[in-house]
Every structure is written in C-alpha cells, then in structure tokens.
N, C-alpha and C positions, 0 to 999 in steps of 0.2 A: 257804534259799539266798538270802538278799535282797544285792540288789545296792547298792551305796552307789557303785558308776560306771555306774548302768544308765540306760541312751541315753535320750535324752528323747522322747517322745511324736514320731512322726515324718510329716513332709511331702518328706524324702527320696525320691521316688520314684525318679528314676534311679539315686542306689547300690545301691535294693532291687532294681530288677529286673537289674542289669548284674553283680552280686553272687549272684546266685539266692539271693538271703535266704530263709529257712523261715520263713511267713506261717501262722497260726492262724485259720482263718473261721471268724466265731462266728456266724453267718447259719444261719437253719434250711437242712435237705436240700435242700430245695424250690428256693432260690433257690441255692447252690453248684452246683444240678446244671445250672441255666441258664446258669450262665457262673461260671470263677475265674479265679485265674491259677496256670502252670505246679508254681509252689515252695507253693502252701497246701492246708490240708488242713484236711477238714470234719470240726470237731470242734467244734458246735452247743451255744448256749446252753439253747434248747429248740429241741422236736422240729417238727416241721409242724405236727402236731395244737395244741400247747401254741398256737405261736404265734398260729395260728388264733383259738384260745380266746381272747388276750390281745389283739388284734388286735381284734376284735370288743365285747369289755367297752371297749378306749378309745374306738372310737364310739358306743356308747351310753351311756357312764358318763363317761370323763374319763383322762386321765393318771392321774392316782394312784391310781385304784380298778385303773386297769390291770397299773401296777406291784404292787402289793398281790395282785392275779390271778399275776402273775409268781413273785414268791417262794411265795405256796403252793401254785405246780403243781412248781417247781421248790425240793423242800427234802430234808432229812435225805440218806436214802440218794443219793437221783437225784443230787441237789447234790453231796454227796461226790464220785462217782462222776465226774462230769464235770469238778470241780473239779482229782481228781488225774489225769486224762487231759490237764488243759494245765498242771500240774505237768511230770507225765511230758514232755511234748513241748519245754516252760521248760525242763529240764535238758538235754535233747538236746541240742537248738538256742539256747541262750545268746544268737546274736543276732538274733534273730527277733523278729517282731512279732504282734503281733494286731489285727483290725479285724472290724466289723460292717460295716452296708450304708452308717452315715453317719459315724460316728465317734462315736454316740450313744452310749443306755442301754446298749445289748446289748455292748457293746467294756468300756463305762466299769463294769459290774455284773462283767465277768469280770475286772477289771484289778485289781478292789476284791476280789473273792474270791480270788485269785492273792496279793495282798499281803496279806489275813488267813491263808494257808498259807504266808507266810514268802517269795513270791517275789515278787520285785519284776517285771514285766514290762509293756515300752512299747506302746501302742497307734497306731495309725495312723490320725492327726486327719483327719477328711474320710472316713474308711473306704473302703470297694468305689468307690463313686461316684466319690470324687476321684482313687482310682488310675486307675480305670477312663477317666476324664476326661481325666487325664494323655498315657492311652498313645494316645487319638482325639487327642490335638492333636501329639500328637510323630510322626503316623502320617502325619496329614496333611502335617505340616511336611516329613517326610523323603524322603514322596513328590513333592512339589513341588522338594524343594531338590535331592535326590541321585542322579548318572546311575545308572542299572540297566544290564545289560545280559543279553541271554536268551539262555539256552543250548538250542539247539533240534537235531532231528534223526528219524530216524523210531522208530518205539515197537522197545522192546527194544536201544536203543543206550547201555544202562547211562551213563544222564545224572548220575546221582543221584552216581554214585562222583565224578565231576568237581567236583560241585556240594560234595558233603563234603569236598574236599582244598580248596577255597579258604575262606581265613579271610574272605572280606569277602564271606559269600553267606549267603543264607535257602533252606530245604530245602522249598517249599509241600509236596511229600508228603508229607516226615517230618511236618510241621507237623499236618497233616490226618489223618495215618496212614491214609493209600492211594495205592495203586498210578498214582493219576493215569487209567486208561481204565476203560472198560466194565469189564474183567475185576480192577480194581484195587483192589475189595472186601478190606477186612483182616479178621480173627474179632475181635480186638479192638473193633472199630465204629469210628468215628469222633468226637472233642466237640464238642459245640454250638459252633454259628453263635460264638456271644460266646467262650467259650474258646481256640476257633480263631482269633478277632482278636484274642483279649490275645496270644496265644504268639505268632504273626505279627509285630506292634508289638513286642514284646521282641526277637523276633528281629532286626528290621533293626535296632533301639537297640544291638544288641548288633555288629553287623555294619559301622555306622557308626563305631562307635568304634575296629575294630581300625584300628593303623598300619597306612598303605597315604597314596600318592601323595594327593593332595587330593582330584583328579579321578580317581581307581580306582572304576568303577565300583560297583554291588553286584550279584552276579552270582545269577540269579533261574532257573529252569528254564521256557522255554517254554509257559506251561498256558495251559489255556483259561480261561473265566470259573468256569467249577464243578471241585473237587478232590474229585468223589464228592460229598458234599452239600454240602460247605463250598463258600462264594463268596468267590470274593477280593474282598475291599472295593472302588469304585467309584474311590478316588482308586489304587491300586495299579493295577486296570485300566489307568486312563486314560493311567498310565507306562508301561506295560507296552505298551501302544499305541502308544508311539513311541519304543520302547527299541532300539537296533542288534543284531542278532542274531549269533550265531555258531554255526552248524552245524555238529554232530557227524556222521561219515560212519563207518558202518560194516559190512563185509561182512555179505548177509544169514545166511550159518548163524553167524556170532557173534551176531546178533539173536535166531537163533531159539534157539540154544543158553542165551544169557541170558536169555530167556523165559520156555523149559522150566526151571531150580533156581531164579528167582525166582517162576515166578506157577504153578508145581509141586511141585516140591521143598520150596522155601522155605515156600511158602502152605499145606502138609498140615503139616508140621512147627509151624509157628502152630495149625491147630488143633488138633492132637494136644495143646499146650500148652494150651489153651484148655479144649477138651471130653473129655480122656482119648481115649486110646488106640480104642477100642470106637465112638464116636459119631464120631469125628473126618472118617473116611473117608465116612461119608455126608452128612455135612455140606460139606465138602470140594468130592462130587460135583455136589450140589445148588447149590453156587455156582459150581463152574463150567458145568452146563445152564444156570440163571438168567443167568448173563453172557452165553450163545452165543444164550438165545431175546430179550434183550434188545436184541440189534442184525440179530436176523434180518430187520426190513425193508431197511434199508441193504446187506446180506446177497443179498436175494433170495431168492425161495421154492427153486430148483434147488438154490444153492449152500449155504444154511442146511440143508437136509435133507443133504448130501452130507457136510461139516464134523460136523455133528450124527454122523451114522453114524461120521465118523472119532475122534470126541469117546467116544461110548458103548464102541466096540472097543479105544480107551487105555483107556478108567478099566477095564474089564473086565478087562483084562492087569493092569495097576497093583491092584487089588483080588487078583489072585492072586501079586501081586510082582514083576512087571516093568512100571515105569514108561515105559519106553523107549519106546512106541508115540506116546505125547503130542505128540512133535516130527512128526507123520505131519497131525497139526492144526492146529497152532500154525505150520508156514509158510504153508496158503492160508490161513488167517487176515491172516495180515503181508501178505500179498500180494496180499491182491483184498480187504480192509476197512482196515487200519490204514493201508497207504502212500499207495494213495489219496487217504482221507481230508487224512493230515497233509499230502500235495503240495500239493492243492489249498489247503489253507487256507495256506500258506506260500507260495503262488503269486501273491498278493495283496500280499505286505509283501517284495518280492525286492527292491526298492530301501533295506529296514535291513539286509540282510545284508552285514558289512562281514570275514566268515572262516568258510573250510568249509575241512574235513581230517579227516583221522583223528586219531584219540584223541590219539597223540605227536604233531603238529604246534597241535592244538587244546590241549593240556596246556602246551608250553608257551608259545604264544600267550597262553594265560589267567594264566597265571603271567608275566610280563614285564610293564611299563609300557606295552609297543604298545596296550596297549587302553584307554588312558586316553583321555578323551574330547579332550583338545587332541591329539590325533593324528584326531579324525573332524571338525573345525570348515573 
C-alpha cells in the first residue's frame, strides 16, 4: 500500500491533536504507560526487557554496537510480527502518524520497516518530547491568555451534564475518569499524572477553538487542586483561582436522587463491566466502606459509626436485590460532610460569584453571551 501523496514527516501538532489523528508509539511499555496521548496506541519496537538490554550495550559499547544489539533481539519471527501489527494499524488509519521518544532511531527503524512492507508511513520529527513540549507551552499560553469560568454547586448537582452541553468547556472528571469526591473512585482507575496533562492540554486546545464570542469564556467545573490522584497543573490552578463562578442550585432529594444511579447504580454496573458479574458486587462494596472510612475523621467518631451501620443494612438489601435502602445514607452524608465542606470552601471566593439558579435559569445563562467577560469589567 505505498503512498506516492503520503504527508511528510510531521511538526503539525495542533491539526494532530484538534483532529484526534491515530498516533503509533513505538516507545517500549514502560515509558507509554507513564504518560501518551489520548489517540496513540502502544505498539512497541522492543519490549522493556529488549530495550534495557540495548540501552545498556550503548553505554558500555557505543551506538552501533547498540544498534547491531537491536536488530538481533528484534528479527525473523518477532520482527515480522510487529512489523505487521503497524502494517495492520497503517491501513486502518491511513492518516496517522508514528513517533518514538525523540524522533530518533526507534521512529526512523519502524518507518524503514513499514516501507520495505510496501507502506509508506509519516513519522513525527521531534517524537513524544516535542508533542509533549508543545502541549506544556500551549497549556500555559491558554491559561494565561483565556477567561474560565466555574461551574460550581453542592456535590450531587449533576454538574458534569451542564459541563457536557457546552461546546467551549473541559470535563476535569471525564478527563481524570472520577467522580471528583471521596466516593468518586471509578473500576477503570485513573491515567498517570502525564497522560492526564496531555488529555487536559488537548482538551482546552480543543475548547479554544470552538466558535464562540472572543471573550466566551471556557467553562471548567469547580474542583479542587486533586481529581482523585490527578492534579490539575499549577498554571490551571492559579486561573482557576480567580475565575467568576456560577452556582448551580439544586433541591436536595434531586441531589440525593443523582447520587444514588450515579455513585450506585451507575458505579456496580462499571464494575459488573470491569470484573464479571460474580466479583463485581464485592468489589463494589469494599469501595464504598473504603470511601465511608476515608472521611470518617471529618465525619466523627458518633456519626461515622451511625452512616457505616446505614451503609452495611443498604448494601445487605442490595446484595439480596433491593438497592433502594442506599438513599437512607447517601442524604446524612450530603448533609452533615459534603455541604458543609463545599459552603465553607465557597464562603471564601463569594465576591467571584457573578450567578446562582437552578439548572434552567443557569443553562441558559451559560448558553447566552451574558457571560462574556466584557459584561463582568
């Protein structure tokens, strides 16, 4: 399948990320699993061990003894083998690229084996580092140049649906993939620190460019500094820190109601998906005791025990097939640790709040130009 219009070697970053171009790492496991980005997929020249091996022979030997180490860890069958795996993914994906860590050997050996199988395919000069480079200076630029503004409210105010209908926002949850609180643990897990900044960085790149007013803000959910293990970057913070709020207001059993099918419902059905049918529900359990004895100082010793007892008599019904007990816990929780918590901390920043409502007066506040920033100067 050789290309005779196939893209040139590319320093294109923002059409790849704005495009969700399909990206090749040819980095060993090791280093993909510390950080990629969203559209690439590890599909490795050598393996950890290999590269160890090869890694090792250049500093005691030399470049070319290393390379020389390279081709005879990686030949015949192996070689094959890998070779038609970024075959296979070159045909899929036609306008994709590949890259290693620099834009080096590791890029330029798969580029070269790709085009003795007939496929011509582009590599990405400067590799990981330079993407990577790219999206730290566009992150920072974006944070300094472009208003935010935060969508804040008390936990269980189904944020995230607001946060999704606007074309000019970043989701940090989805981002993170967690719930945002204590209980906000996903089965999936979380991706490293670094993959969590590249998706972030793509995402406001992405968020910046939709059409909107000049001064529309980009509209961001209220979080704190940590999203479960993920941190939001220092320069995102520091906007985030003096960004104009808008407060969502919502009755509390619609709170606890959203609660219960997101962080019950929704959260066994994740793991059911995750661990089979059978393992699902103790697993399940065991993250929500983990959540409840995780804030039991804040809690108190009386009211942690009392919670706990209404905790263990749900999951006991729910294990025999009535979940309906859950919301018997889930409101002293909202009501004597979650509202709390968020008043106070929102009790501090009450001079950025520039709109509080309910969902329809807040939807379409968010939606209108009133919230452009030459309407707050």
């Amino acid at each position: 399948m050789s290309r005779p219009d196939a893209q040139p070697d590319s320093g294109e970053f923002l059409s790849i990320f704005l495009n969700d171009i399909p990206l090749i790492d040819t980095r060993a496991p090791i280093e993909f699993d510390k950080g990629a980005f969203p559209t690439s997929v590890s599909l490795p020249l050598m393996t950890n061990e290999e590269r160890a091996q090869v890694g090792t022979c250049y500093k005691q030997r030399g470049q070319q003894a290393a390379i020389e180490l390279g081709h005879q860890l990686v030949c015949g069958e192996i070689k094959e083998q890998r070779v038609a795996a970024w075959v296979d993914f070159a045909r899929r994906h036609p306008q994709g690229y590949l890259y290693c860590w620099r834009g080096g050997l590791r890029s330029q050996t798969c580029q070269q084996w790709l085009a003795e199988a007939g496929c011509d395919y582009p590599r990405i000069g400067g590799g990981y580092k330079a993407m990577r480079r790219f999206l730290i200076d566009e992150f920072e630029r974006i944070c300094a140049a472009q208003p935010f503004l935060l969508l804040g409210g008390r936990t269980g105010c189904n944020k995230t649906a607001l946060i999704e209908e606007s074309p000019r926002a970043a989701d940090l949850e989805g981002l993170a993939n967690h719930l945002g609180s204590s209980f906000g643990r996903r089965p999936g897990g979380q991706p490293t620190q670094l993959s969590f900044e590249n998706a972030l960085a793509i995402s406001l790149l992405k968020a910046e460019q939709q059409m909107a007013p000049a001064d529309q803000p980009i509209l961001l959910e209220d979080e704190g500094r940590m999203v479960g293990h993920c941190a939001v970057p220092p320069p995102l913070q520091q906007a985030m820190a003096r960004s104009r709020i808008v407060v969502l207001e919502v009755p509390l059993d619609e709170r606890i109601e959203h609660t219960y099918r997101n962080y019950i419902l929704n959260k066994l059905e994740e793991w059911r998906q995750q661990l089979g049918e059978i393992a699902a529900f103790d697993a399940f359990a065991e993250d929500l005791t983990q959540s409840l004895y995780r804030v039991r100082k804040r809690l108190g010793g009386v009211r942690y025990r009392e919670i706990g007892e209404l905790l263990e008599q749900a999951l006991t019904a729910h294990r025999a097939g009535d979940p309906e007990l859950h919301r018997g816990w889930i409101e002293p929780l909202l009501v004597d640790y979650y509202d709390p918590m968020y008043d106070y901390q929102l009790s501090s920043r009450t001079d950025l709040i520039v709109f509080r409502g309910d969902r329809a007066v807040v939807r379409d506040y968010l939606s209108t130009d009133q919230n452009s920033t030459a309407n707050h100067h």
